[in-house]
TINUBA-173800 format. One record per residue (C-alpha): x, y, z; residue in one letter. Coordinates in steps of 0.1 Angstrom, whole numbers, always signed. Layout:
TINUBA-173800
<site x="X" y="Y" z="Z" resn="A"/>
...
***
This chain:
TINUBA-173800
<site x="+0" y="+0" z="+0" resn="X"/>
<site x="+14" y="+33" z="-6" resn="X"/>
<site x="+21" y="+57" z="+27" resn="X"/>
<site x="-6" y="+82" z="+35" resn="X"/>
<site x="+7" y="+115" z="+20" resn="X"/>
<site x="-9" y="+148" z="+18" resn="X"/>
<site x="+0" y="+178" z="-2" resn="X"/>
<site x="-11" y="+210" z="+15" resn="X"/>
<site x="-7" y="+243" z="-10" resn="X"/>
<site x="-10" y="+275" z="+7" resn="X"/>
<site x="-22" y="+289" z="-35" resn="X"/>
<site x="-14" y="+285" z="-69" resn="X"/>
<site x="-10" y="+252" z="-93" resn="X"/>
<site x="-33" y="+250" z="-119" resn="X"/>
<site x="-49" y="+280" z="-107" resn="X"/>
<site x="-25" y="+304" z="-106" resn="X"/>
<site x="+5" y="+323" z="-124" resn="X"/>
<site x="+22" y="+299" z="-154" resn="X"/>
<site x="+53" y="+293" z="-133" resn="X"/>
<site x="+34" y="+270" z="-114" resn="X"/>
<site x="+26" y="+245" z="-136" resn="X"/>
<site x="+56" y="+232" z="-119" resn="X"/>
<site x="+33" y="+224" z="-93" resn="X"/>
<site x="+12" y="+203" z="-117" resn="X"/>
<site x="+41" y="+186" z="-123" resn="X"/>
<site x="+47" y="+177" z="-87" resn="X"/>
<site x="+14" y="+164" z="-80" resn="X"/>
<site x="+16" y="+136" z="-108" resn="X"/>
<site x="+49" y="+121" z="-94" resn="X"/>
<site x="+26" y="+115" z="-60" resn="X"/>
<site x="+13" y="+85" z="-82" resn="X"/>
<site x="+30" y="+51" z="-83" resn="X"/>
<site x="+9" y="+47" z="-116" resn="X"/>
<site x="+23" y="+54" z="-151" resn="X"/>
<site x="-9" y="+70" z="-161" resn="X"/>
<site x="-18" y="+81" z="-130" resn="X"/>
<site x="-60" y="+85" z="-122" resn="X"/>
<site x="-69" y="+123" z="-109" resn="X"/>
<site x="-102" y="+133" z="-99" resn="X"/>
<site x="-106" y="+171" z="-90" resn="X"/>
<site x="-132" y="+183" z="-65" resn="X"/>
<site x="-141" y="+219" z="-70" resn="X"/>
<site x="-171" y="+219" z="-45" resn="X"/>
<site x="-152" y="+249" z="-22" resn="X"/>
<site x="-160" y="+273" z="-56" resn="X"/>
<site x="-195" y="+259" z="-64" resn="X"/>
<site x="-185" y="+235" z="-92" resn="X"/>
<site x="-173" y="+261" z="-114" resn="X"/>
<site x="-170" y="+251" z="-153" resn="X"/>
<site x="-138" y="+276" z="-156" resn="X"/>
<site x="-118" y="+256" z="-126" resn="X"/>
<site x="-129" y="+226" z="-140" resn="X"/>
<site x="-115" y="+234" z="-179" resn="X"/>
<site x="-86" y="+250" z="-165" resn="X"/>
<site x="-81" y="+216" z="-146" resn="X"/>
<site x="-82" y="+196" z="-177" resn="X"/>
<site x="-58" y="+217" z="-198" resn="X"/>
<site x="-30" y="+215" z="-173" resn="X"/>
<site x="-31" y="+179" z="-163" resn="X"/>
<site x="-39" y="+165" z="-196" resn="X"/>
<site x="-7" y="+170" z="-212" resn="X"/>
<site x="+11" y="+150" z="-183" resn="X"/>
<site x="-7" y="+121" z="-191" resn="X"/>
<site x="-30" y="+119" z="-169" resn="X"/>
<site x="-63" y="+98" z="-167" resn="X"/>
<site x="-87" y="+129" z="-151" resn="X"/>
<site x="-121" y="+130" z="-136" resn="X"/>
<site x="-142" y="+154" z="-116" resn="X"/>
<site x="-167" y="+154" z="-90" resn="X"/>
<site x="-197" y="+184" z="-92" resn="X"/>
<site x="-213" y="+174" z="-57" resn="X"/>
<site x="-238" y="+203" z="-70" resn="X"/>
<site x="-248" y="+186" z="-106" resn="X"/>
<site x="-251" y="+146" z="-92" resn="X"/>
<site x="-289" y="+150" z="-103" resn="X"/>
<site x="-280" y="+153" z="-138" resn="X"/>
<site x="-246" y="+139" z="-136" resn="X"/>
<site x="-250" y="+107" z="-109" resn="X"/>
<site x="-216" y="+88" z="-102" resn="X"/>
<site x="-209" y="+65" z="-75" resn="X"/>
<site x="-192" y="+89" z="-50" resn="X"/>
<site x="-172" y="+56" z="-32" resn="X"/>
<site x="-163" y="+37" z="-60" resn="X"/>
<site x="-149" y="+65" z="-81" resn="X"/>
<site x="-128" y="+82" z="-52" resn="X"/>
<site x="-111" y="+49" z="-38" resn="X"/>
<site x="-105" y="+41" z="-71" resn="X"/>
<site x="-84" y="+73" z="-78" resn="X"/>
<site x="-45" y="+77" z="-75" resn="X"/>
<site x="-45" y="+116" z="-64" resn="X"/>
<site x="-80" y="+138" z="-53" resn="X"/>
<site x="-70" y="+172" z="-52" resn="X"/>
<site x="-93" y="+201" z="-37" resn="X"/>
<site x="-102" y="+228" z="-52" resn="X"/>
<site x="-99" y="+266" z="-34" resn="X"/>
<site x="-128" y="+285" z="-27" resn="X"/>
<site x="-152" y="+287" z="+6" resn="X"/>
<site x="-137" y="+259" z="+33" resn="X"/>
<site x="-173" y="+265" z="+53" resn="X"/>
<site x="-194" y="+259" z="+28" resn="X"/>
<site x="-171" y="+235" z="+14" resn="X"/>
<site x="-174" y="+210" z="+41" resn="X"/>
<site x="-208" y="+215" z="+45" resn="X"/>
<site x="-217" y="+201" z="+14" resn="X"/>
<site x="-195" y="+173" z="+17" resn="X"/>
<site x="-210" y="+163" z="+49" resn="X"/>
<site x="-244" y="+158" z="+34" resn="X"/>
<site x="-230" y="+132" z="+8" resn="X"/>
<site x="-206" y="+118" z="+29" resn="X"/>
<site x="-178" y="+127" z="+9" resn="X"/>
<site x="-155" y="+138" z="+43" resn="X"/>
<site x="-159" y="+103" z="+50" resn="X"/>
<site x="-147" y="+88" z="+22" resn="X"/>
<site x="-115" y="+113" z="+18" resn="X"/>
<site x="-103" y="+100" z="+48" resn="X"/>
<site x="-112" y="+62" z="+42" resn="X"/>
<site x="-97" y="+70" z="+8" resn="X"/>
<site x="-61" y="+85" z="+24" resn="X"/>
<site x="-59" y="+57" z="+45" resn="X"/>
<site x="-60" y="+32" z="+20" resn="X"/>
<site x="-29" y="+52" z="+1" resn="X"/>
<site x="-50" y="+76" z="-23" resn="X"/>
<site x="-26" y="+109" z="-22" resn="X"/>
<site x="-47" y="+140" z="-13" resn="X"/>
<site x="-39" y="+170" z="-26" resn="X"/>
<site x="-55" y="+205" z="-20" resn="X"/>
<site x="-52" y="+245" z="-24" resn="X"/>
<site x="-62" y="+274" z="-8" resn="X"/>
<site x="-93" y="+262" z="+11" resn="X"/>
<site x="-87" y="+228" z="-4" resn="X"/>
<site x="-54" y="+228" z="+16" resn="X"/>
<site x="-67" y="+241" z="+45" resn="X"/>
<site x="-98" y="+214" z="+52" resn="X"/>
<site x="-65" y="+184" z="+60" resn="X"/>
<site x="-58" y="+202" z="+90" resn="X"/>
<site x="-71" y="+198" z="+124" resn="X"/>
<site x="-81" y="+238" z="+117" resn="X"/>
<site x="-75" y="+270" z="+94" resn="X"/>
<site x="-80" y="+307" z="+91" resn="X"/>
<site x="-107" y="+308" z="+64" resn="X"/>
<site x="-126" y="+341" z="+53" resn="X"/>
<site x="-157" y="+320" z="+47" resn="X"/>
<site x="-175" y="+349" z="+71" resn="X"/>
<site x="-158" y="+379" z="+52" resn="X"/>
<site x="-134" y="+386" z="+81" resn="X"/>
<site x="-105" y="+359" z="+85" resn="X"/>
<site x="-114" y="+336" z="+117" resn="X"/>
<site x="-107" y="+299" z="+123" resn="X"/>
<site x="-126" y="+268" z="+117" resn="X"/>
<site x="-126" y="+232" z="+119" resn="X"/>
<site x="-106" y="+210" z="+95" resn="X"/>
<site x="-113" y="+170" z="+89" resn="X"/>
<site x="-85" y="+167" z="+117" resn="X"/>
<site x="-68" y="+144" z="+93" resn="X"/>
<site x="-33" y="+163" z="+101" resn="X"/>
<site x="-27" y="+173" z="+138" resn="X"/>
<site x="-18" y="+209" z="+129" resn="X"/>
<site x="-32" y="+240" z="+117" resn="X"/>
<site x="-28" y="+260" z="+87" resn="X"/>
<site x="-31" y="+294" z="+75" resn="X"/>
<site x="-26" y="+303" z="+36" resn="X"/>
<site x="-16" y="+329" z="+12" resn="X"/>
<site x="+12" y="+337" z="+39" resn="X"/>
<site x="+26" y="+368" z="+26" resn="X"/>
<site x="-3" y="+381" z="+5" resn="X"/>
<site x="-33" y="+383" z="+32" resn="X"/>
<site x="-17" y="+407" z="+63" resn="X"/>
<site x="-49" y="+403" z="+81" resn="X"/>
<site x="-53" y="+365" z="+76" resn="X"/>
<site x="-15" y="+360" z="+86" resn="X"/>
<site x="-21" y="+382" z="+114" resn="X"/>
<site x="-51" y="+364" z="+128" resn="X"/>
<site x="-35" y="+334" z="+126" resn="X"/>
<site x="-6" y="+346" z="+151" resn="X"/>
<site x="-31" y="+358" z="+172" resn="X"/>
<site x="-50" y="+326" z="+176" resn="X"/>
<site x="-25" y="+310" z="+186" resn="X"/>
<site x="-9" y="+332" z="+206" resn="X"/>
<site x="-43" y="+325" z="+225" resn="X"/>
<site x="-41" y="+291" z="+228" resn="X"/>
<site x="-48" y="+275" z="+189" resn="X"/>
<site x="-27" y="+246" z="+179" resn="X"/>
<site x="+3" y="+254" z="+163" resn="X"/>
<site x="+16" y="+249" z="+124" resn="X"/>
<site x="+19" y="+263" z="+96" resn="X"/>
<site x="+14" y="+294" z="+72" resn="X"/>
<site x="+24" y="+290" z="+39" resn="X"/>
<site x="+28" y="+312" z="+10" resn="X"/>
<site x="+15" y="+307" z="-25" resn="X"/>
<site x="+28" y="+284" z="-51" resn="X"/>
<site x="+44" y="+263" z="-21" resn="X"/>
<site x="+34" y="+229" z="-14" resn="X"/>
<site x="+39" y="+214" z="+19" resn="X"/>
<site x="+39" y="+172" z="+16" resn="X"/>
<site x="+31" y="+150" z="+45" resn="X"/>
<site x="+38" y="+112" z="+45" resn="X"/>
<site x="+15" y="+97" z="+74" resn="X"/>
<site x="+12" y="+125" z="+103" resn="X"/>
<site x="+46" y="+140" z="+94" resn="X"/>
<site x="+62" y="+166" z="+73" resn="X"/>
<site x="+84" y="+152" z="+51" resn="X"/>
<site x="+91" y="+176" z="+24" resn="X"/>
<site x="+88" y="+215" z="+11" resn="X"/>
<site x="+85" y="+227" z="-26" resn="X"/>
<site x="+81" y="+259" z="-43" resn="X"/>
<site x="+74" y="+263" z="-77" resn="X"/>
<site x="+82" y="+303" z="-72" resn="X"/>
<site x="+117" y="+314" z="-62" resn="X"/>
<site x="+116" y="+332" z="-29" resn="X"/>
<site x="+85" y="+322" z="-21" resn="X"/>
<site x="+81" y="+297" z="+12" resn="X"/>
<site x="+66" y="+285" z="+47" resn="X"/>
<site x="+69" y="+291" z="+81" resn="X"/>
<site x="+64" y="+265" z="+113" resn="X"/>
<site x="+49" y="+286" z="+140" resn="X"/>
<site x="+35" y="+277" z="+172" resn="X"/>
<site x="+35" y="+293" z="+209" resn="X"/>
<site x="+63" y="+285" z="+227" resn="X"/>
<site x="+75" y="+299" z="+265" resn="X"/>
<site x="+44" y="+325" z="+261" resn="X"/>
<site x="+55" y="+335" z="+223" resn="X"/>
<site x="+47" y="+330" z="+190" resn="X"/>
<site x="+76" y="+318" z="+175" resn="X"/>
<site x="+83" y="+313" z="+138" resn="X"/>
<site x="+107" y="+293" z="+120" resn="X"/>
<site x="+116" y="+299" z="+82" resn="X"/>
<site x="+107" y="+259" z="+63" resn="X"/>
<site x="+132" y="+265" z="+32" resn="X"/>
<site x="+110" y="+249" z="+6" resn="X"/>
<site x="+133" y="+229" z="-25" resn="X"/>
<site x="+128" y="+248" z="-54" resn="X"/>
<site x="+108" y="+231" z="-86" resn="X"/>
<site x="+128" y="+228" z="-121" resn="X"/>
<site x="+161" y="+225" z="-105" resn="X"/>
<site x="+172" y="+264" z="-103" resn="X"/>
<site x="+199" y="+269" z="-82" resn="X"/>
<site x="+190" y="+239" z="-65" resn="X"/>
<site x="+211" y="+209" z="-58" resn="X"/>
<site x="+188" y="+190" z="-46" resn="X"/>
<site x="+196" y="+178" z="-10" resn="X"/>
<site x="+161" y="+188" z="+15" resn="X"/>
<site x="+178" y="+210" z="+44" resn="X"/>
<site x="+141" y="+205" z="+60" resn="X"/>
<site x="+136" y="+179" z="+87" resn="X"/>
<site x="+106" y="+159" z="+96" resn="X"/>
<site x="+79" y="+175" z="+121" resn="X"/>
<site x="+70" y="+148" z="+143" resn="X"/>
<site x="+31" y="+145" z="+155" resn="X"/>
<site x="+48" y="+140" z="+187" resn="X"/>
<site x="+65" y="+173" z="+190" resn="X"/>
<site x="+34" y="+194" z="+183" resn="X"/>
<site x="+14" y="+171" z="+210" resn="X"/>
<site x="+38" y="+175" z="+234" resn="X"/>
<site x="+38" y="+217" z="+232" resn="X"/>
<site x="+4" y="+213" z="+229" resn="X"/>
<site x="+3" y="+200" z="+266" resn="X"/>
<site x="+21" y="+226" z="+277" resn="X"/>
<site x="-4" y="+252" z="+273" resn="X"/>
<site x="-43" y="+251" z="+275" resn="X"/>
<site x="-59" y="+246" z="+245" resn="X"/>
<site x="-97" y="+255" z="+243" resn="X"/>
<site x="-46" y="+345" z="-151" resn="X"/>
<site x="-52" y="+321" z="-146" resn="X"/>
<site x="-61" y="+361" z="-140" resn="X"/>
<site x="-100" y="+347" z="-144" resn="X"/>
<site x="-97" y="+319" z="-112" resn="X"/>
<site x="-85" y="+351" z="-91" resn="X"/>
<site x="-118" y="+362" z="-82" resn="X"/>
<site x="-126" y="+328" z="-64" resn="X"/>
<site x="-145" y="+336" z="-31" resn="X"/>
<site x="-123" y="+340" z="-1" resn="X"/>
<site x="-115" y="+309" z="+20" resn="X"/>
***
C-alpha cells in the first residue's frame, strides 16, 4: 500500500501564475501509476465550469487519466461517489469557501470517504481552502473577516494560507495561537507542503523566494521558523532537502504545555 501522504498548498497550481505548472508537475509524481488516475473536487468554488477546464488543460498534457466530481450537478450527472474516489490515484481540492465546502460534503458523505480514501494510500492534494480542510483547523474568510474553523483533523496541525499576501489572515493566525490555537503552519503561494503519514516530510516551491513558516507558541511566544522549501525545475538547486521531519509528537507535546480550548480569471474565487 502506498504511505498516506498529503499535499497542502498554501495557492497556486493549476490555478495560478504559469510558473506554477511546476506544481502540476509535482502532483503527478505522487502517483506510483504510469498513467496516473486524478479526480478534482471543486465543490469549495460551487463547481465552477472555468476551474474545471482549467483543470483539464494543465493535467492532460502530463498524461494523466482525469475525472471530476460536481457534488452540485449529481442530479443530472449521478456517479458512484465511493467507487470513483477509492479508485483514484490523487483527489485534489479545489480553493474556494472551506465552510461551505465542508458542508456540502458532509451531506453526501464525501468527508468520510476522503479520509477512508487517504488511509487506504490515495494521495490528497488540496489548495487554498482545499489545503486548509486536512488540518485539524485554518483561518478561512468563509464569514468575510478571516477567523478559524474546523478542518477534517486528518493532520494534527493547523494552517493558515496565502502567507505573505493576506496581512490580516497572517495576522489572525498569530493571534490565535498566541491564544491558545494549535500550532503549524502558514504558507505562502505556489508552495506545497507534503506530508507522509502525520509528518512533514518535504517542502517545494514552484516560485523562487517564495516559502513557509512553522509557527507555534512557545514559553508565552509565537515563535516562527523559516521551512526553506526545494525549489521546482532544479534552479539553483542541488537537490539535498535541508528540511527535517515535524514529528506528530513534538506538536502534542507543546500542545500539553499550554491550555488549548490569469489564470487572472480563477482570481476572483471567493475568499477561503
Amino acid at each position: 500500500m502506498s504511505p498516506r501522504r498529503i499535499l497542502a498548498l498554501g495557492g497556486g497550481g493549476f490555478s495560478g501564475s504559469v510558473e506554477d505548472a511546476l506544481l502540476d508537475e509535482y502532483v503527478v509524481t505522487l502517483a506510483a501509476s504510469e498513467r496516473p488516475r486524478i479526480c478534482l473536487i471543486p465543490t469549495a468554488s460551487g463547481d465552477p465550469e472555468a476551474q474545471i477546464t482549467r483543470f483539464y488543460g494543465a493535467y492532460e498534457p502530463l498524461g494523466c487519466e482525469l475525472s471530476h466530481v460536481s457534488l452540485f450537478r449529481l442530479g443530472s450527472r449521478p456517479v458512484d461517489l465511493r467507487d470513483h474516489l477509492l479508485s483514484r490515484d490523487v483527489i485534489y481540492v479545489g480553493g474556494g469557501s472551506m465552510l461551505n465546502m465542508l458542508a456540502v460534503w458532509r451531506v453526501h458523505g464525501v468527508d468520510a470517504l476522503l479520509a477512508e480514501a487517504w488511509q487506504r494510500g490515495v494521495a490528497l492534494v488540496g489548495v487554498s481552502a482545499g489545503c486548509m480542510c486536512w488540518f485539524e483547523a485554518g483561518i478561512t474568510r468563509t464569514r468575510g473577516v478571516p477567523g478559524p474553523a474546523a478542518g477534517l483533523g486528518l493532520l494534527p496541525f493547523t494552517i493558515s494560507v496565502h502567507d505573505g499576501t493576506d496581512p490580516a489572515r497572517n495576522a489572525e493566525y498569530r493571534k490565535r495561537i498566541a491564544e491558545g490555537m494549535a500550532g503549524g503552519f502558514a504558507v505562502e503561494d505556489g508552495v506545497g507542503l507534503l506530508f507522509e503519514g502525520g509528518d512533514l516530510a518535504e517542502a517545494v516551491s514552484a516560485r523562487p523566494g517564495a516559502g513557509a513558516h512553522r509557527v507555534e507558541l512557545r514559553g508565552g511566544r509565537v515563535v516562527q521558523e523559516v521551512i526553506e522549501p526545494r525549489l521546482l525545475g532544479g534552479s539553483g538547486y542541488d537537490g539535498a532537502s535541508s528540511l527535517e521531519p515535524v514529528a506528530i509528537s513534538e506538536f502534542r507535546e507543546a500542545a500539553q504545555r499550554r491550555s488549548r480550548p490569469s489564470r487572472n480569471s480563477l482570481r476572483s474565487t471567493p475568499p477561503v
